[in-house]
C-alpha positions as CSV (number, residue, x, y, z in Angstrom):
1,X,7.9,-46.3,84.3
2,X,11.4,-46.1,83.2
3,X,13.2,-48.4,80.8
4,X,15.6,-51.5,82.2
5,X,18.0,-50.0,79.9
6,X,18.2,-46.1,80.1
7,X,21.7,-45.0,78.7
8,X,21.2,-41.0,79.5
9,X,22.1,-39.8,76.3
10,X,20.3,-39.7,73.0
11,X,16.0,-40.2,72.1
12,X,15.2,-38.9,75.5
13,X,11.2,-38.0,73.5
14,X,11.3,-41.5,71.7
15,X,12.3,-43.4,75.0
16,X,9.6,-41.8,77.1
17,X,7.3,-42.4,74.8
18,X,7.8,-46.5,75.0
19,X,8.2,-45.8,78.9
20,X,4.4,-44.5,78.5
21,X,3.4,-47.1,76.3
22,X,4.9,-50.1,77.6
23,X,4.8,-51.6,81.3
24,X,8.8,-52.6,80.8
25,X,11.2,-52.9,77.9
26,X,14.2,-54.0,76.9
27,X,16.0,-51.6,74.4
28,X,17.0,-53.7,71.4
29,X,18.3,-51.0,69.3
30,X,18.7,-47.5,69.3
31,X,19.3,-46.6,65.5
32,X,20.0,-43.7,63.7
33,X,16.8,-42.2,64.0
34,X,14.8,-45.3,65.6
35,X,14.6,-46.5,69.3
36,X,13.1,-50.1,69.4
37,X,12.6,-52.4,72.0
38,X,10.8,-55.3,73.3
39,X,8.2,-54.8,76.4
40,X,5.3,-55.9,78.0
41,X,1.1,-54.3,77.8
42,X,-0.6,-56.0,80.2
43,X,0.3,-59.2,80.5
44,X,0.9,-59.0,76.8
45,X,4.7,-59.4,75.2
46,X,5.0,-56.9,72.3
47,X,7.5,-55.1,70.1
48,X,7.7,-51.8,69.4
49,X,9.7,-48.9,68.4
50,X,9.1,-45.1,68.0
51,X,11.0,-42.7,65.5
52,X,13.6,-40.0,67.0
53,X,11.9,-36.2,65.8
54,X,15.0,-35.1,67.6
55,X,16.8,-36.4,64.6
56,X,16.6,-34.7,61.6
57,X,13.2,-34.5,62.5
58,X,12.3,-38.2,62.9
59,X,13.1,-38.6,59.1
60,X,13.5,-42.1,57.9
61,X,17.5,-43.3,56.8
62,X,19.1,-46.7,56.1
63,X,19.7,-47.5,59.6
64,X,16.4,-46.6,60.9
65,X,14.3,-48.4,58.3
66,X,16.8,-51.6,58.4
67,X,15.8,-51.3,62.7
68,X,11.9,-50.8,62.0
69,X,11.4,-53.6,58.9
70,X,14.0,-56.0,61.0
71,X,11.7,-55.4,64.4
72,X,8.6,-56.6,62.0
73,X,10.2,-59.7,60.3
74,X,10.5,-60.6,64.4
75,X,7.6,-60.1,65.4
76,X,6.3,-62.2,62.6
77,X,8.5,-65.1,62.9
78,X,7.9,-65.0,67.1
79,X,3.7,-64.2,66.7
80,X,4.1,-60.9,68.5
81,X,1.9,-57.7,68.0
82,X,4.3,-54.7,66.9
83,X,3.5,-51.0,68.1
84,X,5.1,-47.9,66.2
85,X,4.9,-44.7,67.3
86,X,5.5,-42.4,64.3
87,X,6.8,-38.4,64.5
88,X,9.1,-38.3,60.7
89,X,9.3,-36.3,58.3
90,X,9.5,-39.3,55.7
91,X,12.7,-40.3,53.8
92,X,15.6,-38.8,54.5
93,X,17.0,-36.0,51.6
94,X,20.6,-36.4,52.5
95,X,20.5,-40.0,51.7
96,X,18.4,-39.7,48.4
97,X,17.2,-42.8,46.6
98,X,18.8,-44.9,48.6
99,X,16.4,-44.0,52.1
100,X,13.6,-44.5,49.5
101,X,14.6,-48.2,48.5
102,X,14.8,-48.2,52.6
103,X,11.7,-47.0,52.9
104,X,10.4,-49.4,50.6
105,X,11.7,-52.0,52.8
106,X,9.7,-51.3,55.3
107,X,6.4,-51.7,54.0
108,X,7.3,-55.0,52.3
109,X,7.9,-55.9,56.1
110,X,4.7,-54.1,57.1
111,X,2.8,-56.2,54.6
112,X,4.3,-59.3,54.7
113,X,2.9,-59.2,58.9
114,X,-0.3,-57.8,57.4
115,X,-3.1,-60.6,58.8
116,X,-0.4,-62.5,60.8
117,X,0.2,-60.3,63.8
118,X,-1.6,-57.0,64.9
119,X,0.3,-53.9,63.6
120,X,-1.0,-50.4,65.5
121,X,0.6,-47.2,64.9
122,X,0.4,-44.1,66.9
123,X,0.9,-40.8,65.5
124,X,1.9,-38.0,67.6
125,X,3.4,-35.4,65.7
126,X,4.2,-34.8,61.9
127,X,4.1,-38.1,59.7
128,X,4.9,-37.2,56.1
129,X,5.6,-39.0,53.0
130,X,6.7,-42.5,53.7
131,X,6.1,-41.9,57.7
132,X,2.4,-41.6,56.6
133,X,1.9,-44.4,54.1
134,X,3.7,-46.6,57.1
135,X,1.1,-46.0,59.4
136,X,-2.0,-46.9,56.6
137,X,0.1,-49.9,56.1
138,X,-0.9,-51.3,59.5
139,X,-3.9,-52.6,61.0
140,X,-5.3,-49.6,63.4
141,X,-4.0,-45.9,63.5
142,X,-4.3,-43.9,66.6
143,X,-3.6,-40.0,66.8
144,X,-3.0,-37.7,69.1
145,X,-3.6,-33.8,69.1
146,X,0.1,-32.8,67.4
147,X,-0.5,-36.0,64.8
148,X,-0.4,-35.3,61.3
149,X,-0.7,-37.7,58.6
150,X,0.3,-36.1,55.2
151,X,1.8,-37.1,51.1
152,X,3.4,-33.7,51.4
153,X,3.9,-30.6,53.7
154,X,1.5,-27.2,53.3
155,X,4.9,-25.5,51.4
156,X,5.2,-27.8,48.6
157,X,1.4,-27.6,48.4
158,X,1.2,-24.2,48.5
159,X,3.7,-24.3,45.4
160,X,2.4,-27.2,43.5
161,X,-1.8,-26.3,43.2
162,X,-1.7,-22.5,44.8
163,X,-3.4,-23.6,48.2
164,X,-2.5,-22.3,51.0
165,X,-3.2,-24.4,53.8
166,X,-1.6,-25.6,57.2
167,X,-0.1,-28.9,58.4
168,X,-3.3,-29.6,60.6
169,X,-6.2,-29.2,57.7
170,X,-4.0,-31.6,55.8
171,X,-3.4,-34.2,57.9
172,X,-4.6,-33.2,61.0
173,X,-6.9,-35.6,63.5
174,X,-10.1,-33.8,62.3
175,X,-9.3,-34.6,58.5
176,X,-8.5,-37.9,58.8
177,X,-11.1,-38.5,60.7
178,X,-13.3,-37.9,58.4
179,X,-11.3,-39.4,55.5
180,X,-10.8,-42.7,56.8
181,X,-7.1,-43.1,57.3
182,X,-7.1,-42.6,61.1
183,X,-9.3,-45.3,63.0
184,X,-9.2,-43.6,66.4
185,X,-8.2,-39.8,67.6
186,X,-7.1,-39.4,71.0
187,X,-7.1,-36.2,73.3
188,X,-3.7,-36.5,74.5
189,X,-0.3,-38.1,74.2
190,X,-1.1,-39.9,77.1
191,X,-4.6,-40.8,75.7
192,X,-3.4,-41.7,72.7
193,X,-1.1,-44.5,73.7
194,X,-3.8,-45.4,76.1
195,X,-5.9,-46.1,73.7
196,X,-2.7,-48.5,71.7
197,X,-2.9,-50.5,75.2
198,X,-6.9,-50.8,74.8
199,X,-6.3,-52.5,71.4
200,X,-3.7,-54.6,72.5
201,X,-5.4,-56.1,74.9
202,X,-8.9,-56.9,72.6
203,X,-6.3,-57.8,69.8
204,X,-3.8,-60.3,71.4
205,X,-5.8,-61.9,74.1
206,X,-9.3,-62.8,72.6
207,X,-10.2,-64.3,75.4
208,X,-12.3,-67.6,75.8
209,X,-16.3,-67.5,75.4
210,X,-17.8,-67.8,79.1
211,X,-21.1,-69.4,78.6
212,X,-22.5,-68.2,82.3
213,X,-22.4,-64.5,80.8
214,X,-25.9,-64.7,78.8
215,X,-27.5,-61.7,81.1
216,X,-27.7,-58.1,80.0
217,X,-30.0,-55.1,79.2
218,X,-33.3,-55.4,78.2
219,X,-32.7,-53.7,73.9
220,X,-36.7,-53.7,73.9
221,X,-37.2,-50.2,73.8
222,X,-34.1,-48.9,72.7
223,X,-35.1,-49.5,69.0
224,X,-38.6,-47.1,67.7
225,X,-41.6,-49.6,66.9
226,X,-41.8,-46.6,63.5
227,X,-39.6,-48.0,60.8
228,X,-38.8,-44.3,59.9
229,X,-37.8,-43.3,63.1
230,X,-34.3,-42.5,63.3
231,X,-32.5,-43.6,66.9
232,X,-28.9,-44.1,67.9
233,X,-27.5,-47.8,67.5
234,X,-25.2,-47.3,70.1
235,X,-26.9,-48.0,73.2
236,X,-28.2,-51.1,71.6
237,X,-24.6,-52.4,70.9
238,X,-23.9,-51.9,74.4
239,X,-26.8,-53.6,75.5
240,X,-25.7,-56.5,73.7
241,X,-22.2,-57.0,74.2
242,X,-20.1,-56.8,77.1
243,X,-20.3,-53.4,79.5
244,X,-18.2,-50.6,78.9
245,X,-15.8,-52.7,75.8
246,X,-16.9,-51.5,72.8
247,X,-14.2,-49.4,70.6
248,X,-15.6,-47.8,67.9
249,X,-13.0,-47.4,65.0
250,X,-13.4,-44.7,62.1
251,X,-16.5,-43.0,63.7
252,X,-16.0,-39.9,61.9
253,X,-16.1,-41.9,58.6
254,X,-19.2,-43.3,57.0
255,X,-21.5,-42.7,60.1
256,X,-24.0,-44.5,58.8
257,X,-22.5,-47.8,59.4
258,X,-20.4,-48.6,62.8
259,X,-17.6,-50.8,62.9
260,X,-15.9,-51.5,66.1
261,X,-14.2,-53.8,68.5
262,X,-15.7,-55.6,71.6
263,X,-16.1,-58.8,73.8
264,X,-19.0,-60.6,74.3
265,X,-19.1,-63.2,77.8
266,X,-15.5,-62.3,77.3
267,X,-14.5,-63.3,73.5
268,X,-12.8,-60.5,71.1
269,X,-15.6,-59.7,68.3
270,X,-16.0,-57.7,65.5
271,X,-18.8,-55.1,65.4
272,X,-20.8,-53.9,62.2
273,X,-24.1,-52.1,62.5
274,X,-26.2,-49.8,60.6
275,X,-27.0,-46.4,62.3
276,X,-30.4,-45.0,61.8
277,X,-29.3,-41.9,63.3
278,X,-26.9,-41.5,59.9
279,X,-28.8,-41.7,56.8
280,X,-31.1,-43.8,57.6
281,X,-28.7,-46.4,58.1
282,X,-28.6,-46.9,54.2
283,X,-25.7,-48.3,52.7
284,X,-23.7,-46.5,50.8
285,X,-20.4,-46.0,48.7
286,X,-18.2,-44.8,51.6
287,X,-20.0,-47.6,53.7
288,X,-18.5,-50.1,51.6
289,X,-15.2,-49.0,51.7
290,X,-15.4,-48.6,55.3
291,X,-17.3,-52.2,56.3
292,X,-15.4,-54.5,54.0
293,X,-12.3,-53.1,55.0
294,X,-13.2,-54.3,58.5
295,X,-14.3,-57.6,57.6
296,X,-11.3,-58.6,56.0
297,X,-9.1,-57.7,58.5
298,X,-11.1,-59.5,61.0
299,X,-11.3,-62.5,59.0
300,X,-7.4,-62.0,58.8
301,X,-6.9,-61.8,62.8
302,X,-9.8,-64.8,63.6
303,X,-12.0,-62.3,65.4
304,X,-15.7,-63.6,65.1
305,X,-18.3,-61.1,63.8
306,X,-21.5,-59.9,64.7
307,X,-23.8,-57.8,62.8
308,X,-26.9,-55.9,63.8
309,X,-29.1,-55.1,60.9
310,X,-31.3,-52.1,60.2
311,X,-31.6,-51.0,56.7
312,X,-33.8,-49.6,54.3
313,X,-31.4,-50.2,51.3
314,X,-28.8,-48.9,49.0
315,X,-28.7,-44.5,49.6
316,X,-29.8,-44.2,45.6
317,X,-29.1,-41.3,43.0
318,X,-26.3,-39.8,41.1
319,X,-24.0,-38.8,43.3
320,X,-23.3,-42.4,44.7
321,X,-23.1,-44.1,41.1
322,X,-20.6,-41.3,40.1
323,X,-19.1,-42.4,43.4
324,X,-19.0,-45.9,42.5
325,X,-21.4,-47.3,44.9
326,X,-21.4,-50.8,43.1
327,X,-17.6,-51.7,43.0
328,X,-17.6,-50.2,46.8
329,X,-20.5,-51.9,48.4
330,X,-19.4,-54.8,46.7
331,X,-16.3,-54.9,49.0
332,X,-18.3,-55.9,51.9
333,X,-19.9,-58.7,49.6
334,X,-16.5,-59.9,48.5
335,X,-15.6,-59.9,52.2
336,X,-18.1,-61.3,53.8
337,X,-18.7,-64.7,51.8
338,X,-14.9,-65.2,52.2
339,X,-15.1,-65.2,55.6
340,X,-13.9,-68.3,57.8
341,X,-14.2,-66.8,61.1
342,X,-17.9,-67.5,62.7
343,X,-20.4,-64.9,62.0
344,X,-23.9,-64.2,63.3
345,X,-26.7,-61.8,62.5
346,X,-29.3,-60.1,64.2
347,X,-32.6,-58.5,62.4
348,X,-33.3,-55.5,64.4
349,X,-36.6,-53.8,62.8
350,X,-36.1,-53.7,59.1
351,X,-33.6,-55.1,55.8
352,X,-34.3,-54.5,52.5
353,X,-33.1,-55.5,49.0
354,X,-29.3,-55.8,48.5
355,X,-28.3,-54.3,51.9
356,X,-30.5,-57.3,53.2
357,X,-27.9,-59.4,51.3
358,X,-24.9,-57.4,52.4
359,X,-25.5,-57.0,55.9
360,X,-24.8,-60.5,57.3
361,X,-27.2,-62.5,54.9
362,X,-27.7,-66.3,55.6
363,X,-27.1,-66.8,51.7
364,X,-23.6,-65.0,51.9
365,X,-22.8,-67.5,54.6
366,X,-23.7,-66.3,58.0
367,X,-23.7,-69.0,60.9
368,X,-27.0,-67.6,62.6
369,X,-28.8,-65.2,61.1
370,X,-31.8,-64.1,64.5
371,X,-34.7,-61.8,63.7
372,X,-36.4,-59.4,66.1
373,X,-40.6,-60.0,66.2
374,X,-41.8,-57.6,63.3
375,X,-38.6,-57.3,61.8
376,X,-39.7,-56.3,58.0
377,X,-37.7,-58.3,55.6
378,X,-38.0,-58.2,51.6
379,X,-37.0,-56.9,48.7
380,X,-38.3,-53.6,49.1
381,X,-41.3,-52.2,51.5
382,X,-45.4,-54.0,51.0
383,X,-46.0,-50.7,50.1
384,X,-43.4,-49.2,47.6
385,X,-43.6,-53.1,46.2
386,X,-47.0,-52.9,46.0
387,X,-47.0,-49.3,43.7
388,X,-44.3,-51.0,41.5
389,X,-46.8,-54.2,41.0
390,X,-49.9,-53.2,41.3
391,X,-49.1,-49.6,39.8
392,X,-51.7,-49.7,37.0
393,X,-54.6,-51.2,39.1
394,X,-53.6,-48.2,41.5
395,X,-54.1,-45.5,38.5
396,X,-57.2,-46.7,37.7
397,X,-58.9,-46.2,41.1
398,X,-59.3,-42.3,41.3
399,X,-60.8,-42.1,45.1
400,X,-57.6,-40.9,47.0
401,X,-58.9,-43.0,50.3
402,X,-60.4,-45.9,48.6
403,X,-56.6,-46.2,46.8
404,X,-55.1,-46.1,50.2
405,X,-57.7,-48.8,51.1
406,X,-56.6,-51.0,48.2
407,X,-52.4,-50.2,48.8
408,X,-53.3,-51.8,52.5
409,X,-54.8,-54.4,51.1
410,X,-52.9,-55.6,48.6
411,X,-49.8,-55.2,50.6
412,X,-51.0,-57.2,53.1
413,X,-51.8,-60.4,50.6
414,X,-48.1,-59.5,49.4
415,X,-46.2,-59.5,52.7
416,X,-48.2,-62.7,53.6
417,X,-47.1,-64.7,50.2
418,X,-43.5,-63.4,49.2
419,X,-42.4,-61.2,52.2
420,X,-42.7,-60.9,55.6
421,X,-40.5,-62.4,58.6
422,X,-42.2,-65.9,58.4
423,X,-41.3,-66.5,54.7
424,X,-38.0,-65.4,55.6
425,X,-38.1,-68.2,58.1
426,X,-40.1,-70.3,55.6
427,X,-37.0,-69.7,53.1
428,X,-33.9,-70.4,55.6
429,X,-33.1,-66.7,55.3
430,X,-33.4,-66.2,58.9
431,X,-32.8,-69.0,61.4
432,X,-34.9,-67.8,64.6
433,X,-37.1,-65.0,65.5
434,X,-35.8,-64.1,69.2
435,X,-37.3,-61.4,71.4
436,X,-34.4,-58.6,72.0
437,X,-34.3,-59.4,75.8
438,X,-32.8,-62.8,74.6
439,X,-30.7,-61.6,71.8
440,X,-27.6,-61.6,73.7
441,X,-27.9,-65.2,75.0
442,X,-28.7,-66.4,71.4
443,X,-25.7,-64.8,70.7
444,X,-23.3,-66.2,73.1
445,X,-25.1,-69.6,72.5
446,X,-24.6,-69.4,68.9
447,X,-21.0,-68.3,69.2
448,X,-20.1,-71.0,71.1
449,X,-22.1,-73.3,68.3
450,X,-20.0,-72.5,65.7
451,X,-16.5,-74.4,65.1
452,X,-12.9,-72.3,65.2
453,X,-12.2,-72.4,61.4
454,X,-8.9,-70.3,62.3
455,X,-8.5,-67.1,60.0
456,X,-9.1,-66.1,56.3
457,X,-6.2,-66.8,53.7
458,X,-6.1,-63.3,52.5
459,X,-4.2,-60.6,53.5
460,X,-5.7,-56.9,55.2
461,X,-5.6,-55.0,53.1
462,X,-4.9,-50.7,53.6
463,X,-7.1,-48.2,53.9
């Protein structure tokens, strides 16, 4: 649809690209550089603005910073989301420092609506420099095909280290994909803002809880009675929650755990399960970059969260304490007890040690933390427990099969005293045990149990 104001000259690409986005706008400015306006997703008021690549290659000047941080402070003081669309080549050259201090501005404004109002960018061509630390400034980043996020271009690379690389295996959709920055890629311009409208909508209208909506799928056999053998979470998720709204964000990145947006009998929540089909599921160091991230920012935004929980444990060895597996997996601890929003937990088949405590634990301060019949809770498996316990008792029997007889045995007596789902219960560790066909209504129920606390204090912070 076209614009209500459409003066024929100047930013035709930045113009039709908020006539694809947006339902109707009002232009507000067009800057040097910048076209920004005010419009309507849905039935959802918004701002937005997309930069001009038609101008000096969409790169960011005095006027067209001022347009983008001033857009921000207003949608902050008026509780609006804000939508950028991003194609710049980053600070302007011919302006020199002062487009950086301009520049600057800009993300004060970005962070300053950090937590208060949703922030989505969309990147559909080049975004360099500045252009690319704006996006990672804001809550979601969408790209489409052309969409590059990049520090520098492949020709000052090139000179600086000797690599010779292109624009796209810099900063291209399939690298930051992987990396993290980028939470969804799109197939096509058209896709990609698409997918801004998608967000929008779970983003500014969370919708109220409709307690009639307990009825769904049958998980039952969607999760292997083996606790070894691998499946995909997915079709559990979408048992669970509402048909056909789940968004997974930053599926590229740290598979093993799935974060993702949803509604559930029609309320906005915040998704966070391991995947079996990853690693096991285990947690890791790029897993807790990835899922306390995500819980901060939807304590930030009031969005409820639901975790489904199957995990072995922390992925051990070198290679994740050189990573720094214990100041990044305690991210999601940090998060997670400073959450205000309501949060509930479901036990699908296994959790173990400290991911039992990371993953939504009772302790940390989940609202409802449900269990599935056999779930296997402790601080490590009977069996690997029992070796560790019982290990010189074990050494001394030298009969391969009368061993195996005594490591049933003895982890049986152990499950029974200090593990096992009903000590769990027994503790307060886990609240209910719930067949899977009525984990969805214990969820709605339980969600609608739980008092609005409003949002966390803190900030969201960037990638």
């Amino acid at each position: 649809m076209t614009s209500l104001l459409t003066p024929p000259v100047a930013a035709a690409q930045a113009r039709a690209r908020l006539d694809a986005l947006l339902d109707h706008w009002d232009l507000i400015e067009a800057a040097d550089g910048v076209v920004v306006g005010r419009g309507m997703v849905g039935s959802t008021e918004v701002f937005a603005f997309a930069t001009d690549a038609k101008v000096q290659g969409g790169a960011l000047g005095i006027e067209s910073c001022r347009a983008i941080a001033a857009v921000t402070h207003r949608a902050v003081d008026e509780k609006l989301p804000v939508i950028g669309i991003w194609h710049s080549g980053g600070a302007r050259l011919r302006e020199g420092v002062a487009s950086l201090h301009a520049v600057a501005l800009v993300f004060a404004a970005q962070v300053r609506a950090s937590g208060r109002v949703p922030q989505l960018s969309v990147v559909l061509g080049p975004a360099a420099g500045g252009a690319a630390y704006g996006p990672a400034l804001t809550d979601l980043v969408i790209t489409g095909p052309e969409g590059r996020v990049l520090v520098t271009g492949p020709d000052i690379v090139r000179k600086v280290t000797g690599q010779d690389v292109d624009a796209e295996r810099l900063g291209g959709p399939a690298t930051h994909s992987k990396s993290g920055v980028v939470h969804l890629t799109a197939k096509s311009e058209p896709h990609a803002l698409h997918q801004a409208r998608v967000l929008v909508d779970l983003l500014a209208r969370p919708g109220e809880l409709d307690l009639r909506r307990t009825h769904g799928p049958d998980p039952t056999d969607l999760v292997p009675d083996s606790p070894r053998a691998s499946y995909d979470v997915m079709p559990v998720i979408n048992a669970v929650l509402d048909p056909g709204t789940f968004v997974e964000l930053q599926a590229g990145w740290a598979a093993n755990v799935v974060t993702g947006l949803a509604r559930l009998a029609g309320r906005t929540v915040g998704l966070v399960a391991n995947n079996p089909l990853s690693m096991a599921g285990c947690l890791d160091a790029a897993s807790g970059d990835k899922s306390g991230r995500f819980v901060q920012w939807c304590d930030a935004n009031g969005i409820p969260l639901i975790f489904l929980v199957d995990v072995p444990g922390y992925l051990p060895g070198v290679g994740q304490e050189d990573a720094a597996v214990v100041r990044r997996g305690a991210k999601l601890l940090h998060a997670y007890a400073a959450c205000v929003v309501p949060r509930l937990t479901v036990v699908l088949r296994k959790a173990y040690g400290g991911a039992f405590i990371a993953m939504g634990s009772k302790g940390l301060g989940a609202d409802a933390v449900f269990a599935w019949p056999g779930a296997a809770v402790d601080v490590m498996g009977a069996v690997a427990a029992i070796e560790v316990l019982n290990r010189r008792e074990l050494a001394a029997e030298p009969d391969p099969e009368r061993r195996a007889e005594l490591v049933l045995k003895l982890s049986a007596a152990h499950e029974a005293t200090t593990g096992g789902l009903a000590n769990a219960v027994g503790c307060g560790a886990v609240d209910e045990v719930v067949e899977p066909k009525q984990t969805r209504r214990r969820l709605v129920q339980a969600l609608a149990a739980v008092p609005d606390r409003g949002r966390g204090e803190h900030r969201n912070p960037p990638l």
